[in-house]
Structure formats: C-alpha cells, structure tokens
Backbone of each chain as nested JSON, in Angstrom:
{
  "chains": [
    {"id": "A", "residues": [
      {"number": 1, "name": "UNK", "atoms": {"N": [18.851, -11.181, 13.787], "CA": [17.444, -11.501, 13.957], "C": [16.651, -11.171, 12.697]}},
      {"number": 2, "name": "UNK", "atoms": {"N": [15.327, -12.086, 12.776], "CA": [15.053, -11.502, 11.393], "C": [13.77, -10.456, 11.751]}},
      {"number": 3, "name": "UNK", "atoms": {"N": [13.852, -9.567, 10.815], "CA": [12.765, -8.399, 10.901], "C": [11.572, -8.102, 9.929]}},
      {"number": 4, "name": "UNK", "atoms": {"N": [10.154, -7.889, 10.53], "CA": [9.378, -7.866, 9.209], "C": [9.159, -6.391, 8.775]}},
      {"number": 5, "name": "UNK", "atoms": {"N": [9.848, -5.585, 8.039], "CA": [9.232, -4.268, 7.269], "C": [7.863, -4.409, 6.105]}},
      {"number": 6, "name": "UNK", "atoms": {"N": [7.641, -3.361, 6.489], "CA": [6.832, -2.626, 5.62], "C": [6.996, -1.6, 5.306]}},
      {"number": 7, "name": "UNK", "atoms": {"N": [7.092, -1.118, 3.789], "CA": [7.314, 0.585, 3.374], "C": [6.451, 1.141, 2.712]}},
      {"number": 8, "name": "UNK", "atoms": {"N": [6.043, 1.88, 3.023], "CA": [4.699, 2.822, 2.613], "C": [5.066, 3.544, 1.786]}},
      {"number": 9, "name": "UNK", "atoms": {"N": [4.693, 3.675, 0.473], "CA": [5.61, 4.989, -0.08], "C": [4.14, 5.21, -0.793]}},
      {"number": 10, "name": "UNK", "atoms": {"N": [3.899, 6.853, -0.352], "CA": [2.602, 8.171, -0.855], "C": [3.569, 9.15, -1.844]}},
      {"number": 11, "name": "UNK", "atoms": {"N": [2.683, 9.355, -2.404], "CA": [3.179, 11.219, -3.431], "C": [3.265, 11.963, -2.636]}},
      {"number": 12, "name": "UNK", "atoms": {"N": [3.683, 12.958, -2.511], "CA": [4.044, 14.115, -1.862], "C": [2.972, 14.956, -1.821]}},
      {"number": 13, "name": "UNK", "atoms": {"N": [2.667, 15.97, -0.768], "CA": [1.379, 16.424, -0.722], "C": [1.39, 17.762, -1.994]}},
      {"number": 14, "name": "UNK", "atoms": {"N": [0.01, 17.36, -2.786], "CA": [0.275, 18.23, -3.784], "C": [0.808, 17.771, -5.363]}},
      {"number": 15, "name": "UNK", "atoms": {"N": [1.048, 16.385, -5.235], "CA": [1.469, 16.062, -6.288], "C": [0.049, 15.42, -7.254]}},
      {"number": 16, "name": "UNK", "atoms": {"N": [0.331, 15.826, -8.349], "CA": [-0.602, 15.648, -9.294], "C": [-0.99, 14.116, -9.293]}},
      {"number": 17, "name": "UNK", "atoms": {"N": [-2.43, 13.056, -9.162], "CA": [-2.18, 11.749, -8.997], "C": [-3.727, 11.291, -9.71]}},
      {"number": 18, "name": "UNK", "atoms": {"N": [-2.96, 11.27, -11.181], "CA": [-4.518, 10.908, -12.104], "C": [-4.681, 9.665, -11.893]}},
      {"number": 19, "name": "UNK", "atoms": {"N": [-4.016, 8.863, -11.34], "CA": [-4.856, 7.758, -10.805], "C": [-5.607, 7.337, -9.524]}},
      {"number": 20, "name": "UNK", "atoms": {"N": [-5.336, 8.551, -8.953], "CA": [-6.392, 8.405, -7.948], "C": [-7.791, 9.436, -8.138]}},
      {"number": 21, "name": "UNK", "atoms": {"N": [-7.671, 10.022, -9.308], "CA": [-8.466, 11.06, -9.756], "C": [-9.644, 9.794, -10.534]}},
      {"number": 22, "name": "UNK", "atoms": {"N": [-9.019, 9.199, -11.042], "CA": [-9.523, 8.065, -12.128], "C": [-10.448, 7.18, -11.092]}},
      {"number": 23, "name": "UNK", "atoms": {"N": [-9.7, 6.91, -9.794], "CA": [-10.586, 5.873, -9.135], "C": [-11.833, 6.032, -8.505]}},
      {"number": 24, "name": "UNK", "atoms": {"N": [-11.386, 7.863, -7.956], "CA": [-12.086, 8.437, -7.54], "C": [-13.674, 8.372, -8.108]}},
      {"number": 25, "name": "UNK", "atoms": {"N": [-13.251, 8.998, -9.775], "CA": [-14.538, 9.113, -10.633], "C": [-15.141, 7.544, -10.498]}},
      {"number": 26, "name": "UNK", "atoms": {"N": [-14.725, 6.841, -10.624], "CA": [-14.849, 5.34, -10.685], "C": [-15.849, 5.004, -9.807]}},
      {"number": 27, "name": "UNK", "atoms": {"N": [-15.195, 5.472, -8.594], "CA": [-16.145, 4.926, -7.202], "C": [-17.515, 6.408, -7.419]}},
      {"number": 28, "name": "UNK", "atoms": {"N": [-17.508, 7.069, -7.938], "CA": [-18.697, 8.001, -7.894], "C": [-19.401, 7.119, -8.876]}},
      {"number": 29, "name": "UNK", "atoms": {"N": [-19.189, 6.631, -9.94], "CA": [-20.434, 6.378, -10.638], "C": [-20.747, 5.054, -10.242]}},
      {"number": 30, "name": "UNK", "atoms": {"N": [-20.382, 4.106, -8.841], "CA": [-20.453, 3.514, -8.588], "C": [-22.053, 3.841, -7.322]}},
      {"number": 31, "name": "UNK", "atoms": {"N": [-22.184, 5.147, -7.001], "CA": [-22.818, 5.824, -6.177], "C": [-22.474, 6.271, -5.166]}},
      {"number": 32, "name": "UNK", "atoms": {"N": [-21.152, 6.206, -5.037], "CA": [-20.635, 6.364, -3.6], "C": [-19.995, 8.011, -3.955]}},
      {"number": 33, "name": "UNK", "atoms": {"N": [-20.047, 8.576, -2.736], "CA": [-18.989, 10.176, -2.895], "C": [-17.946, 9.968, -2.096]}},
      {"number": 34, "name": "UNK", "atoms": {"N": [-16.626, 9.877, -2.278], "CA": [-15.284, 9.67, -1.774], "C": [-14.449, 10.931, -1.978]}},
      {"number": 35, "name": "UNK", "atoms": {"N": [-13.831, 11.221, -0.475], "CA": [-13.066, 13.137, -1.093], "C": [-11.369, 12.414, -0.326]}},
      {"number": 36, "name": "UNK", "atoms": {"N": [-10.544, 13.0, -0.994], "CA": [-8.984, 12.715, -0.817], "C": [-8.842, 11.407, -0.975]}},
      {"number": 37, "name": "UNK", "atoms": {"N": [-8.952, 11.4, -2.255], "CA": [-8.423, 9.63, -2.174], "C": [-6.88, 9.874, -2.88]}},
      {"number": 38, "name": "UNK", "atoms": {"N": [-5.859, 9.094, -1.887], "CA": [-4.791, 9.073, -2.233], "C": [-4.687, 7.37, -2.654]}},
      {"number": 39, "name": "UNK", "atoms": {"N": [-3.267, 7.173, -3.465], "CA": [-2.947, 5.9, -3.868], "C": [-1.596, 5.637, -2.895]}},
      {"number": 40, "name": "UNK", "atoms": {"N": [-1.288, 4.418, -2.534], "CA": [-0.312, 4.258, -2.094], "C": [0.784, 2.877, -2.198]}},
      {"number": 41, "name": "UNK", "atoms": {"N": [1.523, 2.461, -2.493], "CA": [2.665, 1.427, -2.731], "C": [3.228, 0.923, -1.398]}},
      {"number": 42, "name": "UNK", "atoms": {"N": [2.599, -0.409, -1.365], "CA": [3.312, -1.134, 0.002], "C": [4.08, -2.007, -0.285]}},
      {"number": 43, "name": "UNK", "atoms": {"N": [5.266, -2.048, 0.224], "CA": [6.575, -3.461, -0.073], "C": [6.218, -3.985, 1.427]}},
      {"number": 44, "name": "UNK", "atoms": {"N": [6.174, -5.176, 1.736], "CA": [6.222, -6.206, 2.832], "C": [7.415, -6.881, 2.507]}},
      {"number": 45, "name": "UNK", "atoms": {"N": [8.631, -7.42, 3.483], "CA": [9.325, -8.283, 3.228], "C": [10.304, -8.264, 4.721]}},
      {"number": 46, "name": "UNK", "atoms": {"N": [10.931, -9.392, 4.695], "CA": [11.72, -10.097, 6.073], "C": [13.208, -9.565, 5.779]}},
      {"number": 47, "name": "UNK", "atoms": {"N": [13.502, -9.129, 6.682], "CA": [15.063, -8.723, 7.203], "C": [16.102, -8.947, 7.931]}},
      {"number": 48, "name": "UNK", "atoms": {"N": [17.289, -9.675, 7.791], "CA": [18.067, -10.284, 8.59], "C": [18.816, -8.62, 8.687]}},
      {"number": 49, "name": "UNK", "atoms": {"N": [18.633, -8.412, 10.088], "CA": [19.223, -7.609, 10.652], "C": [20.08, -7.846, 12.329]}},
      {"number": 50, "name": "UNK", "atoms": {"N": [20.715, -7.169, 12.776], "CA": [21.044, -7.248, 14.386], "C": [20.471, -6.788, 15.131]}},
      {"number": 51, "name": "UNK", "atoms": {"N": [19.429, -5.452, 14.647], "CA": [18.64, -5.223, 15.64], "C": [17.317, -4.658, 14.643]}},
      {"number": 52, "name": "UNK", "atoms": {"N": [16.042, -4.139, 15.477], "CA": [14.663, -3.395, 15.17], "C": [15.843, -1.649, 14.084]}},
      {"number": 53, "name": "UNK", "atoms": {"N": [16.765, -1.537, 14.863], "CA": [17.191, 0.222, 14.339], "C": [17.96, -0.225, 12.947]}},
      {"number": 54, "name": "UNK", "atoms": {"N": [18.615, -1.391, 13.0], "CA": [19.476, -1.519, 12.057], "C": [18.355, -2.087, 10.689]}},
      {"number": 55, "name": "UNK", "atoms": {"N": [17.391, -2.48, 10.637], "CA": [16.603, -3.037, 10.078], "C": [16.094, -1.856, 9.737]}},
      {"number": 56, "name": "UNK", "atoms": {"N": [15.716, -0.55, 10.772], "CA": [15.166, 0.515, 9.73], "C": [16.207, 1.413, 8.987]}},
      {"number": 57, "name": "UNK", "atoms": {"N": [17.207, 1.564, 9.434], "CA": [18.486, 2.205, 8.971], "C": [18.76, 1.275, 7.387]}},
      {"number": 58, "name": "UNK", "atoms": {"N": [18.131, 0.234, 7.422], "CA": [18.265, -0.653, 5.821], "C": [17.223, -0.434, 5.291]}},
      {"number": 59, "name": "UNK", "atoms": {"N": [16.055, -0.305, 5.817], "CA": [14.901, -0.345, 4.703], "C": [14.943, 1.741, 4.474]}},
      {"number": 60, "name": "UNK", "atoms": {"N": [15.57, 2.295, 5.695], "CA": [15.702, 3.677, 4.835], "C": [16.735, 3.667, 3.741]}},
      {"number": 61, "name": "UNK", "atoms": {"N": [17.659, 3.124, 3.371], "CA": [18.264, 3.32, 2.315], "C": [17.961, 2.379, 1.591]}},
      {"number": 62, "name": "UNK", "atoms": {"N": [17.105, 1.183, 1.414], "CA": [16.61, 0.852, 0.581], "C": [15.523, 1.786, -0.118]}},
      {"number": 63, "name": "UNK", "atoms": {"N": [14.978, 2.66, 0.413], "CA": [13.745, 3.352, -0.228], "C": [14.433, 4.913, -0.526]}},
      {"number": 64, "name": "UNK", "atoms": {"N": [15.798, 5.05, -0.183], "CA": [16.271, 6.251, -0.993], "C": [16.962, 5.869, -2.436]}},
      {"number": 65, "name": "UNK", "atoms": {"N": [17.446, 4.702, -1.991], "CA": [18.221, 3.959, -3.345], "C": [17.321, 3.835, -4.551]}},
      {"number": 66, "name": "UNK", "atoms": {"N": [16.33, 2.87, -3.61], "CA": [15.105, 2.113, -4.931], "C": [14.006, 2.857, -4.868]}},
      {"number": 67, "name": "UNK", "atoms": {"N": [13.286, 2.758, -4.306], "CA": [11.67, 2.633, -4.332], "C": [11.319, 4.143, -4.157]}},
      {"number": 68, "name": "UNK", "atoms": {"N": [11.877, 4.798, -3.517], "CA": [11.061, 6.002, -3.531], "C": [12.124, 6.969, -4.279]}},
      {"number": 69, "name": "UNK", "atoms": {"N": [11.226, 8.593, -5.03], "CA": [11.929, 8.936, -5.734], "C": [11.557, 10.681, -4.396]}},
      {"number": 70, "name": "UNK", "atoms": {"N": [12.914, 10.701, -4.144], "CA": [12.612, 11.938, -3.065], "C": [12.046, 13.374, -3.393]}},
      {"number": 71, "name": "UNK", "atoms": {"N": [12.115, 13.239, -4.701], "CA": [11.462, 14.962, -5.633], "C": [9.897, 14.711, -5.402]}},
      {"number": 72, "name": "UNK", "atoms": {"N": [9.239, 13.161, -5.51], "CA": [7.847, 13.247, -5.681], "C": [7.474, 12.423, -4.308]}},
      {"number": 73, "name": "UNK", "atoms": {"N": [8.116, 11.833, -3.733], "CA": [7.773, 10.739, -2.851], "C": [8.158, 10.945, -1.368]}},
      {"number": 74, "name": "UNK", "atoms": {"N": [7.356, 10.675, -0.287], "CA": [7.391, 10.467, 0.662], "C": [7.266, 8.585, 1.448]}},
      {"number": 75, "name": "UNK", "atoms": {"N": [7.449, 8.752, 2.207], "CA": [7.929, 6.98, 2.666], "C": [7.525, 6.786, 4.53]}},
      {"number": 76, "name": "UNK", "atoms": {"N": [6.847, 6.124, 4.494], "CA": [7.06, 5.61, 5.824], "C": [7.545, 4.245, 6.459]}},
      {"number": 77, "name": "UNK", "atoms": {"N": [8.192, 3.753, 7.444], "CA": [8.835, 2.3, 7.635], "C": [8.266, 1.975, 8.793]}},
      {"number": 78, "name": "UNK", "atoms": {"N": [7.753, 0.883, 8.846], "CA": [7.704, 0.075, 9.724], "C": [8.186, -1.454, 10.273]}},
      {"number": 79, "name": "UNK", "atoms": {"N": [8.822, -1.358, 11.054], "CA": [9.678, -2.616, 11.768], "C": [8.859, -3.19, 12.879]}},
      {"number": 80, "name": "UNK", "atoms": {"N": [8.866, -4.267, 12.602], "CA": [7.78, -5.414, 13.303], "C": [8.585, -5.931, 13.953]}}
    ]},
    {"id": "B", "residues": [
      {"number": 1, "name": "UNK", "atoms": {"N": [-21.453, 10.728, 9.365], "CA": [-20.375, 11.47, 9.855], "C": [-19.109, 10.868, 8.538]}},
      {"number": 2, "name": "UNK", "atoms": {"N": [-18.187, 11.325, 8.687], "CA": [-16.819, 11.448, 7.446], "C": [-15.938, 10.018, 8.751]}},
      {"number": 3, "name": "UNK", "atoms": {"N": [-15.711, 9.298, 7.594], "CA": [-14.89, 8.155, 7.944], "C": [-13.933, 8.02, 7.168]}},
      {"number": 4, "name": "UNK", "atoms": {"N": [-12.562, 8.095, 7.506], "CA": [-11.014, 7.394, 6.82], "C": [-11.012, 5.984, 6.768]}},
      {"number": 5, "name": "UNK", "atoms": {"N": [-11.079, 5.928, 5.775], "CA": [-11.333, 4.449, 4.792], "C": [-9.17, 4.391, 4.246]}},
      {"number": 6, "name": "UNK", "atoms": {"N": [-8.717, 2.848, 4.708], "CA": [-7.807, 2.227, 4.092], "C": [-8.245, 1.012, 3.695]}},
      {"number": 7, "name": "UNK", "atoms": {"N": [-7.581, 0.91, 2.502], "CA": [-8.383, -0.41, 1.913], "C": [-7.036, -0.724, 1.223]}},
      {"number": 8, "name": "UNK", "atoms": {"N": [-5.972, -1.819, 1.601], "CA": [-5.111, -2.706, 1.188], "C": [-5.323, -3.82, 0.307]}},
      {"number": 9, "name": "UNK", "atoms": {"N": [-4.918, -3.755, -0.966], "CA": [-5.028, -5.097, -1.992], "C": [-3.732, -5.906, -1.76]}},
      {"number": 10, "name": "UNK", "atoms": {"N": [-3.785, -6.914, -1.691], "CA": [-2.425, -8.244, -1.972], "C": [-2.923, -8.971, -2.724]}},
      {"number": 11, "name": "UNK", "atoms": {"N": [-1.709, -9.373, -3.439], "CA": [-2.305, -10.794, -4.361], "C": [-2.183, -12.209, -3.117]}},
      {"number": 12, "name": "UNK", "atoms": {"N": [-3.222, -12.881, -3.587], "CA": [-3.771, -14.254, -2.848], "C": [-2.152, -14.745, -2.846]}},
      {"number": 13, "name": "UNK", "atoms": {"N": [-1.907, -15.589, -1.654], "CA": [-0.531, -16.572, -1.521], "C": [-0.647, -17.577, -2.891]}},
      {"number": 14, "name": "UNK", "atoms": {"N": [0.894, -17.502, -3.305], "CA": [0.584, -18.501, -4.175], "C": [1.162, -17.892, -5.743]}},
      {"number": 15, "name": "UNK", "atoms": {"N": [0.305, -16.89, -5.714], "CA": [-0.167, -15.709, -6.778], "C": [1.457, -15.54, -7.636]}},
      {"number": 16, "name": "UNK", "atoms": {"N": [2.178, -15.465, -8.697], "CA": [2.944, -15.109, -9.558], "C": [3.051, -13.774, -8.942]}},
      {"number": 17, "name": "UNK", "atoms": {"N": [4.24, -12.849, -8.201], "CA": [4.422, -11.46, -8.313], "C": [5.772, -10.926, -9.067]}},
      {"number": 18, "name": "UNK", "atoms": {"N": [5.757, -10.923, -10.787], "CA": [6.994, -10.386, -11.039], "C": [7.484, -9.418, -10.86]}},
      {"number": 19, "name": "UNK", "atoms": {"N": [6.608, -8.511, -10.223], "CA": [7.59, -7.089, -9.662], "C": [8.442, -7.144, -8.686]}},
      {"number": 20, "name": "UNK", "atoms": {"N": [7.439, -7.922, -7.602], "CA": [7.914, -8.456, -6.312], "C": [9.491, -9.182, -6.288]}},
      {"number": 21, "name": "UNK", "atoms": {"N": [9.375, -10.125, -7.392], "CA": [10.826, -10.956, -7.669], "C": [12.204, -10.25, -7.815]}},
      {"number": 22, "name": "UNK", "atoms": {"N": [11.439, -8.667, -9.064], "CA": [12.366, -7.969, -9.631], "C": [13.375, -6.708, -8.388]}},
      {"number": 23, "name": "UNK", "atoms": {"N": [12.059, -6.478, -8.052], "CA": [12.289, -5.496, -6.568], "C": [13.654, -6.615, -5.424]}},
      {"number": 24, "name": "UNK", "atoms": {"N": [13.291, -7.339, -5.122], "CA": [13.755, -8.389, -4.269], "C": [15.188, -8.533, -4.786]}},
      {"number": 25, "name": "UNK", "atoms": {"N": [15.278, -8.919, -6.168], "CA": [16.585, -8.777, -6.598], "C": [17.556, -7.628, -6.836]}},
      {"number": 26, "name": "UNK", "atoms": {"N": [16.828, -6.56, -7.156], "CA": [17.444, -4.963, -7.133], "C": [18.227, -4.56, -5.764]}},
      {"number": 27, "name": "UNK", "atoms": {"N": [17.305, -4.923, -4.605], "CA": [17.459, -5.367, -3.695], "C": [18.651, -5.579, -3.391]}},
      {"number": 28, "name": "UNK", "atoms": {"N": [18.834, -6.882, -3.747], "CA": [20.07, -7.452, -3.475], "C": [21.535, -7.536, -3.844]}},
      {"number": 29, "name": "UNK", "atoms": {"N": [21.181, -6.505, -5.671], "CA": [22.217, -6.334, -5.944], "C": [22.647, -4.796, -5.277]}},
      {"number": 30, "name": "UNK", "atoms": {"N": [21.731, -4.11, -3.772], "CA": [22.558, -2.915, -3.082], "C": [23.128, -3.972, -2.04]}},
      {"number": 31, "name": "UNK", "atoms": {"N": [23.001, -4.913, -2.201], "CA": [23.853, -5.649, -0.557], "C": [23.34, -5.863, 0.262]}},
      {"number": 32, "name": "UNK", "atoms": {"N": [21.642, -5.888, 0.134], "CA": [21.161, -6.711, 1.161], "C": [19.902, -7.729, 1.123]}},
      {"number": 33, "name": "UNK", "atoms": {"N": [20.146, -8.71, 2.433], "CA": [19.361, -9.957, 1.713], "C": [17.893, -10.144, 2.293]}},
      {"number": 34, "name": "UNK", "atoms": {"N": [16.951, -9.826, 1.227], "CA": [15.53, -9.777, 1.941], "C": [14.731, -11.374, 1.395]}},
      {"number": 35, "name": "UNK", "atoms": {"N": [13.373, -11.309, 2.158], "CA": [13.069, -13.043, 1.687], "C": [11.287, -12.489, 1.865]}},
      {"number": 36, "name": "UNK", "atoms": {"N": [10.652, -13.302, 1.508], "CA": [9.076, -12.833, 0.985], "C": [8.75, -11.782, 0.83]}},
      {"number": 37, "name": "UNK", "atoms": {"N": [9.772, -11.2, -0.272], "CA": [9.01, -9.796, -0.611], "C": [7.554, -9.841, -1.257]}},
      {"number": 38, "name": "UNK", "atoms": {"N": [6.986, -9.015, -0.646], "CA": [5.637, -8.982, -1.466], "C": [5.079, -7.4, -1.767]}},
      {"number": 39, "name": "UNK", "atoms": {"N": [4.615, -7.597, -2.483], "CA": [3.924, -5.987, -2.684], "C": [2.148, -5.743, -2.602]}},
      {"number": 40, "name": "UNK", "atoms": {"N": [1.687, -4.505, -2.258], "CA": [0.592, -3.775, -1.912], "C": [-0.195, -2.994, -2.626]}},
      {"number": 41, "name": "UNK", "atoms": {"N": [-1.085, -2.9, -2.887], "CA": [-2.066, -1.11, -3.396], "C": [-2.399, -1.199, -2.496]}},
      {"number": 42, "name": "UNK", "atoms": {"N": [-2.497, 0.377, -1.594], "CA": [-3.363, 0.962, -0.533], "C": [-3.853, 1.899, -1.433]}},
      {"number": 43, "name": "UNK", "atoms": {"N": [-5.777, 2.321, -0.707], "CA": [-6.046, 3.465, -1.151], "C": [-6.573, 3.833, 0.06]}},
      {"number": 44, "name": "UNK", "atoms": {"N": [-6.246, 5.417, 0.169], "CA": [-7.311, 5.983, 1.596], "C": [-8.068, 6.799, 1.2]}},
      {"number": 45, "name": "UNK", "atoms": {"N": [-9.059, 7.216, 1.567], "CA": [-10.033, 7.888, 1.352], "C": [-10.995, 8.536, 2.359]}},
      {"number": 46, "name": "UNK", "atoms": {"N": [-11.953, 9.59, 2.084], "CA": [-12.848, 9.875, 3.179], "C": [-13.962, 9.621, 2.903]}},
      {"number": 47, "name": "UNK", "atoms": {"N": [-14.897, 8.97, 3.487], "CA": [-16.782, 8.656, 2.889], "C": [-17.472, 9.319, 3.907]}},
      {"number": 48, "name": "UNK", "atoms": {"N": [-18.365, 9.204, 3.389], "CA": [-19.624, 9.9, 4.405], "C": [-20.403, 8.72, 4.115]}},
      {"number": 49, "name": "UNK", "atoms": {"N": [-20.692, 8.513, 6.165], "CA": [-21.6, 7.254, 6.371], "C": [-22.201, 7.398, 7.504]}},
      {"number": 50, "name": "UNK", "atoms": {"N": [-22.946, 6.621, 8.105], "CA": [-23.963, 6.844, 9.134], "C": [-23.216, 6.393, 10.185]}},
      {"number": 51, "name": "UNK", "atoms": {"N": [-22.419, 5.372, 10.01], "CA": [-21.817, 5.191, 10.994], "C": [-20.679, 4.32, 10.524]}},
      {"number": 52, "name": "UNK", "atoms": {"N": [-19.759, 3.566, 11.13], "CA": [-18.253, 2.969, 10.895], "C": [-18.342, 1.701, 10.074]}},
      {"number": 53, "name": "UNK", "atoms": {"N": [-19.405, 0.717, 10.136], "CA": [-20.177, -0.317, 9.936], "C": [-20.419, -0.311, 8.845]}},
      {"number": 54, "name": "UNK", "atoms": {"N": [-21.268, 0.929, 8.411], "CA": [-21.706, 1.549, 6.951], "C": [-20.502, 1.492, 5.862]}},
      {"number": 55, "name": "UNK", "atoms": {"N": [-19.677, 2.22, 6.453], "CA": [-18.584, 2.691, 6.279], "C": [-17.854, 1.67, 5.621]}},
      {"number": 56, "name": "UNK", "atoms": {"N": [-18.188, 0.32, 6.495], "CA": [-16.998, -0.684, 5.661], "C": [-17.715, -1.61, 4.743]}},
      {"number": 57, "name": "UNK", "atoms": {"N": [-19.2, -1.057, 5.132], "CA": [-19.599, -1.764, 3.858], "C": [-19.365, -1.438, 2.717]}},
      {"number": 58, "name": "UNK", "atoms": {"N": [-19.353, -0.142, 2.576], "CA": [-19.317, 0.477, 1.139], "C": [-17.757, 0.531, 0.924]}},
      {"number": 59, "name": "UNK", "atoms": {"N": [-16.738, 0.468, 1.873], "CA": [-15.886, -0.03, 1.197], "C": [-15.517, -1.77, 0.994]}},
      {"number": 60, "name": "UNK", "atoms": {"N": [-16.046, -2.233, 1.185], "CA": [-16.199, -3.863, 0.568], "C": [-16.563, -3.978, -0.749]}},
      {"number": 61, "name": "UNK", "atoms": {"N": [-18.067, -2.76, -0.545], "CA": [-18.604, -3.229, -2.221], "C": [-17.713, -2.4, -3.094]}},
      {"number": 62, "name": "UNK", "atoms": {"N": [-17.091, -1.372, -2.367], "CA": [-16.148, -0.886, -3.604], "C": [-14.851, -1.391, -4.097]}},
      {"number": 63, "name": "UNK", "atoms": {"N": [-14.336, -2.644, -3.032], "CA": [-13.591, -3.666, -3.217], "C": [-13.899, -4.616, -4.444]}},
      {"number": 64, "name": "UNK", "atoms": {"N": [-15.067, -5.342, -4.254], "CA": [-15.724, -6.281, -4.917], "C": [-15.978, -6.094, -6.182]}},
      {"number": 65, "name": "UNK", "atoms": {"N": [-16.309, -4.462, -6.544], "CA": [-17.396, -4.284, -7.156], "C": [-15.832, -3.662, -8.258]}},
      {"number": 66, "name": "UNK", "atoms": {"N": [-14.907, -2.978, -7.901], "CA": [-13.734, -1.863, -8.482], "C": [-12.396, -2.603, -8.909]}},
      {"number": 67, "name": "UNK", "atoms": {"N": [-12.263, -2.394, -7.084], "CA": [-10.499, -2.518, -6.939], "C": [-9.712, -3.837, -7.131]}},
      {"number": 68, "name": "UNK", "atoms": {"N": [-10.827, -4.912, -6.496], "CA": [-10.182, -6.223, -6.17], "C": [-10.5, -6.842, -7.304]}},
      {"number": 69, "name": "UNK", "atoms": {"N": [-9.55, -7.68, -7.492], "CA": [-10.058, -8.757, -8.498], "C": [-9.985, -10.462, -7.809]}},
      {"number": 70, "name": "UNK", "atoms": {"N": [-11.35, -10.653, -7.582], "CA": [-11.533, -12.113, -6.535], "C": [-10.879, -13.48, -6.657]}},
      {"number": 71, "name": "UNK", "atoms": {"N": [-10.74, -13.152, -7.91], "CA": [-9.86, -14.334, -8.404], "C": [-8.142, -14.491, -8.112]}},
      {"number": 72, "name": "UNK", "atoms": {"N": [-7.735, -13.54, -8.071], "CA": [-6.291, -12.827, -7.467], "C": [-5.995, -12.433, -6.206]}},
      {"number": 73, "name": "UNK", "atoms": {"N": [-6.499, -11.472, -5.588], "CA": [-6.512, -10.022, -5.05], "C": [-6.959, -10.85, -3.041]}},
      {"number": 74, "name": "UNK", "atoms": {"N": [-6.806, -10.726, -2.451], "CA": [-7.048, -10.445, -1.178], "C": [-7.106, -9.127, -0.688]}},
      {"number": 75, "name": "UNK", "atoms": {"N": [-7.847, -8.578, 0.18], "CA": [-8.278, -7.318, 0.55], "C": [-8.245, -6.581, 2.162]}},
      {"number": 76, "name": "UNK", "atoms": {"N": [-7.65, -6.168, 2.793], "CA": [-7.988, -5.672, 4.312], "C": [-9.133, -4.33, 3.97]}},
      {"number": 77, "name": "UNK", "atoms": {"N": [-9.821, -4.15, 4.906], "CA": [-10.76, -2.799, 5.374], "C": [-9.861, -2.234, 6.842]}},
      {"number": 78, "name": "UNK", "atoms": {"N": [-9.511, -0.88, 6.506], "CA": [-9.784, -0.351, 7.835], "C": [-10.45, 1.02, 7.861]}},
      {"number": 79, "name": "UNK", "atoms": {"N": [-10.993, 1.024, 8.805], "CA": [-12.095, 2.294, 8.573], "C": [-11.442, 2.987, 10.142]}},
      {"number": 80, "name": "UNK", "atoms": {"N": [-11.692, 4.309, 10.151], "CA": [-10.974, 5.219, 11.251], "C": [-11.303, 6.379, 11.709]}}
    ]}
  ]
}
C-alpha cells in the first residue's frame, strides 16, 4: 500500500540555533515580540509499504541513516 | 494571552526542488523507493496576542513581510 510520511526533524533541546536567533531578531524589528522560536526540517513523501508500521519502521531508518544526525537531532514520523 | 504559532513554508507545485531530488535519491540508494518527495521550513514560536485571530495575523504578516517568498513559497498558519 502506499503511505504518506512526514518527518519532522528539531535540534535537540538546548542546542545552540543561530538561525532561529537571527529570525527571531528579524521578526522583532519587524515589531512583533516572539519567545522560543525553534526552526524545523520537514520531508513529505509517499511510501510503498505493506502496512502503516512497516512504513514507520522505514522512515525510522531512513532518518537514522540520512536526515537526522542523533548527537544534535531529534525526529518525529508521521504515517498517514 | 501567549499563542503557539507554526508556520510551514513549501515551495509552490511546480517549483524546481534540488534538495528534494538529491534526498529522494540518497534515499534510494539505502533500498527504498519513495515518490513526491518534497521538503519544508517549519518555525514555532510563542506571541503575545489578544486573541487567536490576532495571532494569525501577525503571523501572516510575518510570512509576507520575512519568511515567505510569494513568488515561490506557499505557507500554512497554525496557531494553538
């Protein structure tokens, strides 16, 4: 069947993230005050899998393999 | 009151994504076969607004005005 993921991948809490420091300032001199702004990386894409588990059991080792780096990164999956 | 602001960028359908292509193929050379990969910026954040409404206005104009680029970029609001 085919499956739609999505993978969320955030910094780890605590990790240093000058680009969200950058956007932050950005949106202040814009006039606005914004507190915890995190950045985050979304992959969308279709999955020929056999089932909803086997589809996340692939996009988790797709995001230990590729996309996420486990020293700085955290990940979330979602199967549609 | 403090509102959780997500604000998702995609590029418009259509749109050139060479990361997207490169990812997709990395992909495939671990052994598995994915099809419209696409990729994301999320940012979340907290604002202070009068109410939820407020809330997504000012993240629109900080869409419009920052993050998005109109010519490219498609945008979701979710406020929370």
């Amino acid at each position: 069947m085919k499956c739609d993921v999505i993978i969320t991948i955030t910094l780890k809490e605590g990790m240093l993230n000058p680009e969200a420091e950058a956007i932050q300032r950005a949106i202040a001199h814009l006039g606005y005050t914004t507190d915890r702004l995190a950045t985050a990386d979304q992959f969308r894409f279709t999955l020929d899998a056999e089932d909803k588990k086997q589809a996340e059991e692939i996009a988790r080792s797709i995001c230990e393999r590729l996309l996420a780096n486990p020293v700085i990164h955290t990940y979330t999956i979602e199967v549609i």
